[in-house]
GUPA-824978 format. One record per residue: x, y, z of N, C-alpha, C, CB in turn; residue in three letters. Coordinates in Angstrom, 3 decimals. Glycine has a CB too. Layout:
REM residues N
      n_x      n_y      n_z     ca_x     ca_y     ca_z      c_x      c_y      c_z     cb_x     cb_y     cb_z roba
        X        Y        Z        X        Y        Z        X        Y        Z        X        Y        Z  ALA
...
This chain:
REM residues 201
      n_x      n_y      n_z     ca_x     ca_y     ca_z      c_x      c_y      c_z     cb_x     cb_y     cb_z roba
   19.861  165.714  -37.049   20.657  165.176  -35.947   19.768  164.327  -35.046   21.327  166.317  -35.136  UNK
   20.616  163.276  -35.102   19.626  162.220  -34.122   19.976  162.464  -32.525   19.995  160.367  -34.505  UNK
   18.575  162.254  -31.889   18.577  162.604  -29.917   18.623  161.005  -29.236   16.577  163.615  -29.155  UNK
   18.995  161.574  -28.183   19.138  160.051  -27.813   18.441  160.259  -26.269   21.010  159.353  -27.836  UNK
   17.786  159.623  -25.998   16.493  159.194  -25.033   17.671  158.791  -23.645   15.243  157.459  -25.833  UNK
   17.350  159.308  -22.532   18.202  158.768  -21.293   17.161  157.948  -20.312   18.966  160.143  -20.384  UNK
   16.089  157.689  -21.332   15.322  156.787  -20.337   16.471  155.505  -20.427   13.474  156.342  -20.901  UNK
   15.922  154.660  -18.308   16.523  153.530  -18.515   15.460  152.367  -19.193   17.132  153.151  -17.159  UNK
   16.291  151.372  -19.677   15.920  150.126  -20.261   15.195  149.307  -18.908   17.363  149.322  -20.975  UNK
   14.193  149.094  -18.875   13.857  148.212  -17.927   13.550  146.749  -18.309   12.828  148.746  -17.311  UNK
   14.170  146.417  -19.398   14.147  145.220  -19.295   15.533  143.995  -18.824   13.639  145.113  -20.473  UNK
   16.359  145.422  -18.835   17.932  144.970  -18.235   17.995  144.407  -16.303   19.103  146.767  -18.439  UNK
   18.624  143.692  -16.287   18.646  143.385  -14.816   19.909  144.480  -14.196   19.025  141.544  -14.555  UNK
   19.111  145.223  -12.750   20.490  145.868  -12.281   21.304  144.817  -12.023   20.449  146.787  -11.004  UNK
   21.617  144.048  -12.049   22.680  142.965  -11.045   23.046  141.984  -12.023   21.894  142.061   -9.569  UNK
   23.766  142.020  -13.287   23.795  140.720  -13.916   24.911  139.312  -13.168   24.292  141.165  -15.499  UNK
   25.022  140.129  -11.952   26.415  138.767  -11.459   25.388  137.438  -10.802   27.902  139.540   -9.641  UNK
   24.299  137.229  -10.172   23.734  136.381  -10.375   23.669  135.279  -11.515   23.015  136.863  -10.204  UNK
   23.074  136.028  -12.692   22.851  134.863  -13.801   24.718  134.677  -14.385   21.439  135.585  -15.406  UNK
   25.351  135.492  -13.778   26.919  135.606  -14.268   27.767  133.840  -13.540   27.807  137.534  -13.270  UNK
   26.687  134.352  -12.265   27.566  132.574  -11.330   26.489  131.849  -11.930   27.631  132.237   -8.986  UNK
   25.208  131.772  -12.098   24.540  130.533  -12.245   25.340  129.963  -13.629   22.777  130.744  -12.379  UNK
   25.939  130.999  -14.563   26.818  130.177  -15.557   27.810  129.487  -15.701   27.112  130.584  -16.166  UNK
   28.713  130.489  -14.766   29.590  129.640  -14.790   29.785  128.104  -13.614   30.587  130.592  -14.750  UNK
   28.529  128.443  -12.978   28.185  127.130  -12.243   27.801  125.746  -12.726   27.234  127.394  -11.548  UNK
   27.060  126.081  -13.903   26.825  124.882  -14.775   27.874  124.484  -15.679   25.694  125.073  -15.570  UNK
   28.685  125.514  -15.988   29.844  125.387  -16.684   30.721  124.212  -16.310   30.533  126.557  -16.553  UNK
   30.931  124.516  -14.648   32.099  123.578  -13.577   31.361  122.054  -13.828   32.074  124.160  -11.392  UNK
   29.969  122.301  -13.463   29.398  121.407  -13.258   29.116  120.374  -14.532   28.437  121.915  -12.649  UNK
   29.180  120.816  -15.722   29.269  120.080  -16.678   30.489  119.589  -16.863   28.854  120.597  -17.619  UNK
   32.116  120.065  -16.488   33.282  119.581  -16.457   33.507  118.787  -15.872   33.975  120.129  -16.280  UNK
   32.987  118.382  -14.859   32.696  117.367  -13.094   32.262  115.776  -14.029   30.577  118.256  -11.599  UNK
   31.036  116.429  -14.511   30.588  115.409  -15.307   31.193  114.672  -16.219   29.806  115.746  -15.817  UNK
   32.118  115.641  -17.117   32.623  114.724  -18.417   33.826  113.910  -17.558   33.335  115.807  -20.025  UNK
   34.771  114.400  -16.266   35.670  114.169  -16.007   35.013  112.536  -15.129   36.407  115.481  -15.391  UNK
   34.095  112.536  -14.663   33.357  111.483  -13.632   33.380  110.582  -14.823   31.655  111.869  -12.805  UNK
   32.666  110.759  -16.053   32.374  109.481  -17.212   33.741  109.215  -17.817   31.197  109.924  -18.608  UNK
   34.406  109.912  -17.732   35.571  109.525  -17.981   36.691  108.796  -17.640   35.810  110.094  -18.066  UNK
   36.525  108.934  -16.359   37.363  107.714  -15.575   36.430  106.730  -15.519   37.934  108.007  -14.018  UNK
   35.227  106.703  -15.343   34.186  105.387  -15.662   34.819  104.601  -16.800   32.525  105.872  -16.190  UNK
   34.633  105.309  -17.987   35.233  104.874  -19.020   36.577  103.795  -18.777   35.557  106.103  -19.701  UNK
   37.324  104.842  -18.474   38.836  104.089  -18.611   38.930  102.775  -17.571   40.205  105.296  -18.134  UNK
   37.572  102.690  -16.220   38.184  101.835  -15.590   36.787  100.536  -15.828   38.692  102.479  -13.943  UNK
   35.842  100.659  -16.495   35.352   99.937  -17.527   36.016   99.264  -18.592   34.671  100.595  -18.008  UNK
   36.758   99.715  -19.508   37.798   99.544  -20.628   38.019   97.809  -20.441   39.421  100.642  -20.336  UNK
   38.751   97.291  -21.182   39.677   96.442  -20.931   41.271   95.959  -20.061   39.700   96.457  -21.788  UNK
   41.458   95.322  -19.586   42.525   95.018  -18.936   43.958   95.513  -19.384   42.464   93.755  -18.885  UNK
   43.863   96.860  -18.905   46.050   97.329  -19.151   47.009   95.907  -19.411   47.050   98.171  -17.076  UNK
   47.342   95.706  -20.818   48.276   94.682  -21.333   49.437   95.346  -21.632   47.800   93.927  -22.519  UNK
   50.489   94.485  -21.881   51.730   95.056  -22.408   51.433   93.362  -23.423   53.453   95.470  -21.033  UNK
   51.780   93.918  -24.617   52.729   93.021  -25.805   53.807   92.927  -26.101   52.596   93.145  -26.831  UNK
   54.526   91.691  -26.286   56.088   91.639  -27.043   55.484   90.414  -28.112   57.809   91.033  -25.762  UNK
   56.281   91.153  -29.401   56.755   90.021  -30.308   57.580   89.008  -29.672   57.533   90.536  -31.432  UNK
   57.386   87.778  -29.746   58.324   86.923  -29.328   59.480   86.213  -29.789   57.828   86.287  -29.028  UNK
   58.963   86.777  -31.458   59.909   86.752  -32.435   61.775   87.598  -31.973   58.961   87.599  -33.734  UNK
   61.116   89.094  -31.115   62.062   89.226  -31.132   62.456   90.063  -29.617   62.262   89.687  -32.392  UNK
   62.445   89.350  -29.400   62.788   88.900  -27.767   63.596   87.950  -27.571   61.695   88.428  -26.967  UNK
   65.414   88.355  -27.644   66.476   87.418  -27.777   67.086   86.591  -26.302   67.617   88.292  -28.470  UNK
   67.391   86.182  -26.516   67.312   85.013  -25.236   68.750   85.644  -24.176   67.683   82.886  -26.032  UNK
   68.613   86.109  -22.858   68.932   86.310  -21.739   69.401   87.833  -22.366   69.928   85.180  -20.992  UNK
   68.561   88.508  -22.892   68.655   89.850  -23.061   67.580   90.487  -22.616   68.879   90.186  -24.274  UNK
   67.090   90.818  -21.350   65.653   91.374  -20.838   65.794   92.939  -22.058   65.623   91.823  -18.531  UNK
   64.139   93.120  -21.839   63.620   93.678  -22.962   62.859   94.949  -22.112   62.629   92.554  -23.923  UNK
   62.741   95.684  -21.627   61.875   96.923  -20.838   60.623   97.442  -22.287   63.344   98.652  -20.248  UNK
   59.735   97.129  -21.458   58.644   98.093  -21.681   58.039   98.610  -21.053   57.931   97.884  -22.159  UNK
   57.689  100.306  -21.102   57.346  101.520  -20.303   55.831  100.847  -20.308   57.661  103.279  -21.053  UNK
   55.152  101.771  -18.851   54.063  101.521  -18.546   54.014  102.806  -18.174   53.754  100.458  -17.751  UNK
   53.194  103.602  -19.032   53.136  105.206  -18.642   52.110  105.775  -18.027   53.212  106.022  -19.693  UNK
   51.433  104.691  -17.242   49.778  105.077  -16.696   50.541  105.192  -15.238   48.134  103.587  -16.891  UNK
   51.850  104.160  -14.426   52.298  104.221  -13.781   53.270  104.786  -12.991   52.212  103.790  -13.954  UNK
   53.130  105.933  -13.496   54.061  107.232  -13.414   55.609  106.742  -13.022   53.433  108.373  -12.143  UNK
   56.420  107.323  -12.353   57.485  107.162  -12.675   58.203  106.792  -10.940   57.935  108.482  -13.635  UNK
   59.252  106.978  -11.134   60.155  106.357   -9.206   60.791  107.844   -9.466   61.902  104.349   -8.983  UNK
   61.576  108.134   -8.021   61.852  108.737   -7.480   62.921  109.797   -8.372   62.077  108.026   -6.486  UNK
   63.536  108.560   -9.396   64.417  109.634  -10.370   63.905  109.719  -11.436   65.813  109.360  -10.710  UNK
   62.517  109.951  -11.503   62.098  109.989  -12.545   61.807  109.145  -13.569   62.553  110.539  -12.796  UNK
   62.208  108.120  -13.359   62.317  107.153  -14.957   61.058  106.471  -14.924   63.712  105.802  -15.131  UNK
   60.379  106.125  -16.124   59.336  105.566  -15.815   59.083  104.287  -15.646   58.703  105.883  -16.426  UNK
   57.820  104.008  -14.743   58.086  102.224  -14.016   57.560  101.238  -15.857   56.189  101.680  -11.910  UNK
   57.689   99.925  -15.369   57.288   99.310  -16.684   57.609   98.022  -16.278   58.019   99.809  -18.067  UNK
   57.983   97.046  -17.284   57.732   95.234  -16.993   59.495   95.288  -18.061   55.519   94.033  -18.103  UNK
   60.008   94.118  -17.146   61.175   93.607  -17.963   60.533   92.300  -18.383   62.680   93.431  -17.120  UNK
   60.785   91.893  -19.679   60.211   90.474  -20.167   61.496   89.728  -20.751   58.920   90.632  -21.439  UNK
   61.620   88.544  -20.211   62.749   87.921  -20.131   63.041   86.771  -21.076   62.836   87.555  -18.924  UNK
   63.640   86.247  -21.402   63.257   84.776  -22.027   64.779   83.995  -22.115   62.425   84.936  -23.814  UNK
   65.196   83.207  -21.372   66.242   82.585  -20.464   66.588   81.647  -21.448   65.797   81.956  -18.969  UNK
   67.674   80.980  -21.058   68.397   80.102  -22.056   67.499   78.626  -22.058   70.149   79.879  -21.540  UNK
   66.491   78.564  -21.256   66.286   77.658  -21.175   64.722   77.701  -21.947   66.610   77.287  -19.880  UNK
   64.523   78.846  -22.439   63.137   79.460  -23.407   61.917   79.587  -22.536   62.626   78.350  -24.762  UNK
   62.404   79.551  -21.335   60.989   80.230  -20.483   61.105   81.897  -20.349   60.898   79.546  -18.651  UNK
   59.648   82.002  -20.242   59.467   83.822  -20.372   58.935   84.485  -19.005   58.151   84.314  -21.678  UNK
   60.299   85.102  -18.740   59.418   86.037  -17.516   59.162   87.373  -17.039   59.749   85.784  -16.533  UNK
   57.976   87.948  -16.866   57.863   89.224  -16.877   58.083   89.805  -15.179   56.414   89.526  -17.600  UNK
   58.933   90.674  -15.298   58.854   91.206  -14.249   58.647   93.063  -13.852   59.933   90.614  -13.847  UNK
   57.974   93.299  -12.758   57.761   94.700  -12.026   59.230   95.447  -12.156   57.270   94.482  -10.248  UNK
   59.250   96.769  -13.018   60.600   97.308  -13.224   61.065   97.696  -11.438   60.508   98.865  -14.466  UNK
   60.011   98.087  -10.294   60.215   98.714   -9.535   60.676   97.743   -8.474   59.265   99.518   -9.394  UNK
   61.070   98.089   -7.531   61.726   96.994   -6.393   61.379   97.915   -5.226   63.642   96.550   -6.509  UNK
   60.458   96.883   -4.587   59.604   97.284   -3.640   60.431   98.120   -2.624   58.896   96.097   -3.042  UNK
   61.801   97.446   -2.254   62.748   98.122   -0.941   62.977   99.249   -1.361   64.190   97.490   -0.501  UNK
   62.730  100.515   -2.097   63.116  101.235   -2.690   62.208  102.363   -3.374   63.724  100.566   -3.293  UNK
   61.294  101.559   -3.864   60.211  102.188   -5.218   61.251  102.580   -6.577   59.222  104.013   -4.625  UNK
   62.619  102.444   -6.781   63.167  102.710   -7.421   63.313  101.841   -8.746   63.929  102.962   -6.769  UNK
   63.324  102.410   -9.790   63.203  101.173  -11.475   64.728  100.113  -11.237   63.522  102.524  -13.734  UNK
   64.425   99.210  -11.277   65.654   98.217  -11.713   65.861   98.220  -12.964   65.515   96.808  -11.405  UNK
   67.773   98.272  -12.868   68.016   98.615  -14.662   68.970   97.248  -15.010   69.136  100.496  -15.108  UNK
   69.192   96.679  -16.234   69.883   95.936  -16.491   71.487   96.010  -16.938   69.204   95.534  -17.119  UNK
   72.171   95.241  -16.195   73.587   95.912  -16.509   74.207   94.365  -16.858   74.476   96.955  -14.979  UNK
   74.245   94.516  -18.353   74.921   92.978  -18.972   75.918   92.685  -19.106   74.752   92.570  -20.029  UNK
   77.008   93.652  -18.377   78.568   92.929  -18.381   78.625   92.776  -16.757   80.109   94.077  -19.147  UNK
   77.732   92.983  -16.142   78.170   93.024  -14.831   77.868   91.690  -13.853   77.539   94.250  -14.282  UNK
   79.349   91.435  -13.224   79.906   90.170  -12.751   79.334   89.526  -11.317   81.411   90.422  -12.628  UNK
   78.810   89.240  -11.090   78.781   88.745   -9.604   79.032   87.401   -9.674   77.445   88.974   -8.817  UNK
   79.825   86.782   -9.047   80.704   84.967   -8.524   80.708   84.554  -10.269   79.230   83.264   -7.076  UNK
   79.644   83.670  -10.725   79.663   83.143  -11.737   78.401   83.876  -12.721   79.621   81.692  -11.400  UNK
   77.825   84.233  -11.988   76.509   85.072  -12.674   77.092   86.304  -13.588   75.402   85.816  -11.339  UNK
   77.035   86.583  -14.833   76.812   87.636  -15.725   75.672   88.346  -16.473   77.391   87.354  -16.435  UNK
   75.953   89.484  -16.043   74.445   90.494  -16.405   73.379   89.754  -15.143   73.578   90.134  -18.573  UNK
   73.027   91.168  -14.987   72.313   91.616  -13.359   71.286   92.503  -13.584   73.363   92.458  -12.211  UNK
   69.959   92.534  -12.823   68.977   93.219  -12.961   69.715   93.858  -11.613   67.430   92.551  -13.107  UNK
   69.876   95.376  -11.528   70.557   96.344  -10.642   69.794   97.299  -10.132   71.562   96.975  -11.224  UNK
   69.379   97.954   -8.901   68.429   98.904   -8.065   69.803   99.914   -7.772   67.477   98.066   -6.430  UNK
   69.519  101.180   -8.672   70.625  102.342   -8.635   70.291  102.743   -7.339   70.565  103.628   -9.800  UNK
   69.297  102.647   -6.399   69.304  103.618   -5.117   69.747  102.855   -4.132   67.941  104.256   -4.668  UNK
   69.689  101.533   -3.811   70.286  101.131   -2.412   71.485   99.899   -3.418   68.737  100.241   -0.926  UNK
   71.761   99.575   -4.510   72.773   99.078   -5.243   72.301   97.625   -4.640   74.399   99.735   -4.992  UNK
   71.070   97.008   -4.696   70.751   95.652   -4.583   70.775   95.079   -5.808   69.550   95.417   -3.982  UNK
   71.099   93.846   -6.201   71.450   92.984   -7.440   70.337   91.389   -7.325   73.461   92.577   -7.320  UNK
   69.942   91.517   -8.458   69.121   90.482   -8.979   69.408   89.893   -9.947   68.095   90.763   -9.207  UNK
   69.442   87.783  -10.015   69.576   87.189  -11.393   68.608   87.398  -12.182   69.734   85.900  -11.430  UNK
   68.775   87.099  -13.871   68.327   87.447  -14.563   66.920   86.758  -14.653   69.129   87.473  -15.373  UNK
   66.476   85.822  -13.935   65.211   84.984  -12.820   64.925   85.777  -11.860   65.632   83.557  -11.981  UNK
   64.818   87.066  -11.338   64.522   87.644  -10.517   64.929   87.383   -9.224   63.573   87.696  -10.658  UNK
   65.854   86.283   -8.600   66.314   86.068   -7.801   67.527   87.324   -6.847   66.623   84.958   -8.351  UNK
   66.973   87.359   -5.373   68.270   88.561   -4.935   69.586   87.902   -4.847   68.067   89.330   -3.314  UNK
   70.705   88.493   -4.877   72.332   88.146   -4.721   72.894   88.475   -4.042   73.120   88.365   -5.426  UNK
   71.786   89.434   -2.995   72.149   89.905   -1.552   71.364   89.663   -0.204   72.206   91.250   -1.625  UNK
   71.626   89.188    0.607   70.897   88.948    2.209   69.725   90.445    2.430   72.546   89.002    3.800  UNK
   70.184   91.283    1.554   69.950   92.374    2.100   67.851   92.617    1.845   71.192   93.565    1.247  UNK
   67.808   91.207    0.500   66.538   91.930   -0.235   66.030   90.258   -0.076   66.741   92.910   -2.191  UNK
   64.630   90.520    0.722   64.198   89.708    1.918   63.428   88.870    0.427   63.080   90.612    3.557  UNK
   63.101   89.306   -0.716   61.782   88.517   -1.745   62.801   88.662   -2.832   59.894   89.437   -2.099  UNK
   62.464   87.506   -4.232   62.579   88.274   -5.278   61.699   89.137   -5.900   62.874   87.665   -5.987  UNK
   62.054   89.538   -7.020   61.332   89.992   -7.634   59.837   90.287   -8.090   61.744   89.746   -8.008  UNK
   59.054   91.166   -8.211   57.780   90.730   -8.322   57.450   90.664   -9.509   56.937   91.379   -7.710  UNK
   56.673   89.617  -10.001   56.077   89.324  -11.502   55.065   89.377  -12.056   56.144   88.437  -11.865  UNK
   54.890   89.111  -13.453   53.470   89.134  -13.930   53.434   87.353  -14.298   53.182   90.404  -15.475  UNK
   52.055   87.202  -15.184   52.448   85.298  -15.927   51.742   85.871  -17.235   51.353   83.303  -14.990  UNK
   52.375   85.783  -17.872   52.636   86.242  -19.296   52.029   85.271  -19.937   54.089   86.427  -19.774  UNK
   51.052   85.261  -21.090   50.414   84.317  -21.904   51.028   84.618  -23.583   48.653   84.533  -21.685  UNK
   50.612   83.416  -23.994   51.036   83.388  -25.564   49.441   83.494  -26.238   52.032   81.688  -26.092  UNK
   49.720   84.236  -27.415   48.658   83.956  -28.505   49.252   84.429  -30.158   47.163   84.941  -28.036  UNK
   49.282   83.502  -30.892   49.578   83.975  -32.213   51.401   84.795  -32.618   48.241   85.134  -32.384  UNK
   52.141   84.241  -30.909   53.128   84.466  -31.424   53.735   85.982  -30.700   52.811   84.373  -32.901  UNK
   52.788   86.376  -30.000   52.925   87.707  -29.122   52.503   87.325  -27.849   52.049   88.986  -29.607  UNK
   53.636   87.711  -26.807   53.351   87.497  -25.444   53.028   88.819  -24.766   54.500   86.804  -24.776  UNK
   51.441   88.180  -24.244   50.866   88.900  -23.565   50.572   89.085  -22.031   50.126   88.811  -24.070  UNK
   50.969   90.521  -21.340   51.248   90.214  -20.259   50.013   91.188  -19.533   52.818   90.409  -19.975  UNK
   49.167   90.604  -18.575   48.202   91.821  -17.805   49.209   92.323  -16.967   46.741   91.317  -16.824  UNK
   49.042   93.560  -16.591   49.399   94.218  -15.998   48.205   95.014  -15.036   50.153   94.773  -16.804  UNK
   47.408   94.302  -15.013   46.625   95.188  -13.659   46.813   94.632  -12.008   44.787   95.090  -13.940  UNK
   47.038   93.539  -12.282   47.695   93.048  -11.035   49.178   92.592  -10.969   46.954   91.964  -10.613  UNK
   49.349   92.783   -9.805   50.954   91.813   -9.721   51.066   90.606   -8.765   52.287   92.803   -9.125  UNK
   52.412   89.834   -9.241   52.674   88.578   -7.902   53.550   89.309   -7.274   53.379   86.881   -8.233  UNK
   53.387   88.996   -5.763   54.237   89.516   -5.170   55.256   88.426   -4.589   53.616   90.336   -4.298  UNK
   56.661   89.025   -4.784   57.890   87.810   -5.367   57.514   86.711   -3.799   60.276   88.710   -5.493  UNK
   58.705   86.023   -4.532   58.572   84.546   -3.698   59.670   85.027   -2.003   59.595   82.783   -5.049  UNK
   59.654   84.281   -0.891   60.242   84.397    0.195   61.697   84.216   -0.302   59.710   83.470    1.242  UNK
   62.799   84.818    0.445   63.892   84.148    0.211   64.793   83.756    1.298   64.505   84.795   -0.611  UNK
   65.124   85.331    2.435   65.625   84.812    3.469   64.262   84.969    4.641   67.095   85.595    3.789  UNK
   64.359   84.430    5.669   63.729   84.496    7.202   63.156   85.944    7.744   64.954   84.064    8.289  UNK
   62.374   86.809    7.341   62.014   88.175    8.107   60.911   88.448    9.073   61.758   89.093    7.200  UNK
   61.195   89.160    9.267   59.675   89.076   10.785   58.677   89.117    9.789   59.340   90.770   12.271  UNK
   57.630   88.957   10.961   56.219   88.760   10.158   55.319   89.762    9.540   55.364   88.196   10.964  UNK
   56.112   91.064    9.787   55.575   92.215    9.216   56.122   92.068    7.817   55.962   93.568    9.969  UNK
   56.601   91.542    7.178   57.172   91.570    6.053   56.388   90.691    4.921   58.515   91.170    6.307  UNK
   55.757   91.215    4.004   54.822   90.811    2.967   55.777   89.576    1.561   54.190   92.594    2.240  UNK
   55.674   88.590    1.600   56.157   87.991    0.120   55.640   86.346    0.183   58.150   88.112   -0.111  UNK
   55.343   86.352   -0.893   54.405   84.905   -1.350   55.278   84.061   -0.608   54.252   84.365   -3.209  UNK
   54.870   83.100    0.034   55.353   81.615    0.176   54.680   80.350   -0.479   55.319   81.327    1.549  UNK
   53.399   79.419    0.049   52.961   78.017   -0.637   51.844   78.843   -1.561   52.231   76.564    0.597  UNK
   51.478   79.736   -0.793   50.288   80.807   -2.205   50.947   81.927   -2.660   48.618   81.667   -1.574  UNK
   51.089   81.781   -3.833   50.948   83.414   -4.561   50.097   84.253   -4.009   50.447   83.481   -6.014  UNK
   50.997   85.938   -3.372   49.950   87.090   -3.297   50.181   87.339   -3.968   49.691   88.009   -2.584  UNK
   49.011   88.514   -4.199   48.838   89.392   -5.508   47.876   90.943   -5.264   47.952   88.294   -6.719  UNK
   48.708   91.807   -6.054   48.117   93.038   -5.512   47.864   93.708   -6.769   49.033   93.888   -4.475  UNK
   46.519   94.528   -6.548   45.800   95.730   -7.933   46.852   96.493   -8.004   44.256   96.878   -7.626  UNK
   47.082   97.064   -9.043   48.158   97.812   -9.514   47.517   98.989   -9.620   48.839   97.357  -10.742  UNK
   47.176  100.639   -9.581   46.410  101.625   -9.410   46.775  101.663  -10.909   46.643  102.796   -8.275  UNK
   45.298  101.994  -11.930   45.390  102.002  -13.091   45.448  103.349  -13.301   44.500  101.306  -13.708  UNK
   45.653  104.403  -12.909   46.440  105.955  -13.011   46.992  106.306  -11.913   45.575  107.184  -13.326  UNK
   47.557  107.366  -12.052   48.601  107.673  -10.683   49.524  107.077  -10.419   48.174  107.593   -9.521  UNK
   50.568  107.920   -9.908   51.725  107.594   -8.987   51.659  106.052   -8.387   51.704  108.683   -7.735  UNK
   52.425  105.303   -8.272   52.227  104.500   -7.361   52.415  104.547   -6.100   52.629  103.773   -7.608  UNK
   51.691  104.100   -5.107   52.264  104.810   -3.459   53.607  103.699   -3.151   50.668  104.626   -1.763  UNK
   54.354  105.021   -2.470   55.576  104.492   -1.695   55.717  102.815   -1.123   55.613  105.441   -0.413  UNK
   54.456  102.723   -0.112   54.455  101.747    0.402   53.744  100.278   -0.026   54.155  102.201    1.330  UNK
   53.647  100.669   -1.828   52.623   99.425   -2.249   53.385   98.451   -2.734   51.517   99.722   -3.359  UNK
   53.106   97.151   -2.587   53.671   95.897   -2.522   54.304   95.727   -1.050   54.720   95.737   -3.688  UNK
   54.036   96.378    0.463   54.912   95.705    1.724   54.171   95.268    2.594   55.831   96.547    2.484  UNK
   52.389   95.591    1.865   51.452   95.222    2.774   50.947   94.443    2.177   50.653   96.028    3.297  UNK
């Protein structure tokens, strides 16, 4: 029968919670790190594009493509670029969101206003835009805000890290932000939410 010795081990530490935090301290601290090179990374990268075939991109039928770095508006839906291409074969990209609002503009193609058919439409305050980004109400001081979309090989390419911010339309005080003889233009936050108040400053 084997005895068993009640001497203590002295090579054991009484207290192992010391070397217990110095671990998991380097632990955090190595997570800090990968998460720091990592957004380095992404905001190093190349310029956030959206592509359309242009092949098939039918004429006064806007086309939505999601932009999912830009999280979403208020009901959820996610923001993105309408890309347009008019009877007259010009192409225009526009900001799904409408600044008076932060809310996505949706396209509604039977819908009538005077002589105008099919309307870019803001479900939260029910403001209406031509299919040119133009407003159809007193109520919405700019149009639309845009991107300038380039061609190569037959695919239109649109940056999306900045935007124009739309053109003047009616008279507003001077607190009120929208291009007149210069195009503004504002960074678009390449992750995250977009804030409430971006595009009024």
């Amino acid at each position: 029968m084997d005895h068993f010795t009640d001497t203590p081990d002295e090579t054991r530490p009484n207290n192992p919670w010391p070397r217990l935090l110095m671990l998991i301290g380097l632990i955090l601290l190595c997570i800090f790190g990968i998460g720091i090179c990592t957004v380095n990374f992404l905001k190093s990268g190349p310029e956030p594009a959206v592509q359309v075939d242009s092949n098939q991109l039918e004429v006064s039928i806007p086309r939505f493509e999601p932009v999912t770095r830009w999280g979403s508006d208020p009901n959820y839906f996610t923001y993105g670029v309408w890309v347009v291409r008019t009877e007259k074969q010009t192409i225009h990209a526009f900001f799904s969101r409408n600044v008076s609002t932060g809310c996505n503009i949706q396209w509604l193609p039977t819908k009538k206003i005077g002589d105008t058919v099919g309307v870019f439409s803001d479900p939260c305050d029910e403001s209406m835009f031509t299919i040119t980004g133009i407003p159809l109400s007193i109520s919405s001081y700019r149009s639309l805000d845009y991107f300038e979309p380039t061609f190569t090989n037959g695919l239109i390419n649109i940056n999306v890290s900045s935007v124009n911010i739309g053109a003047c339309i009616h008279q507003q005080s001077e607190n009120i932000v929208c291009s007149t003889t210069a195009v503004l233009k504002r960074k678009i936050p390449l992750t995250g939410n977009i804030e409430r108040d971006f595009g009024l400053r």
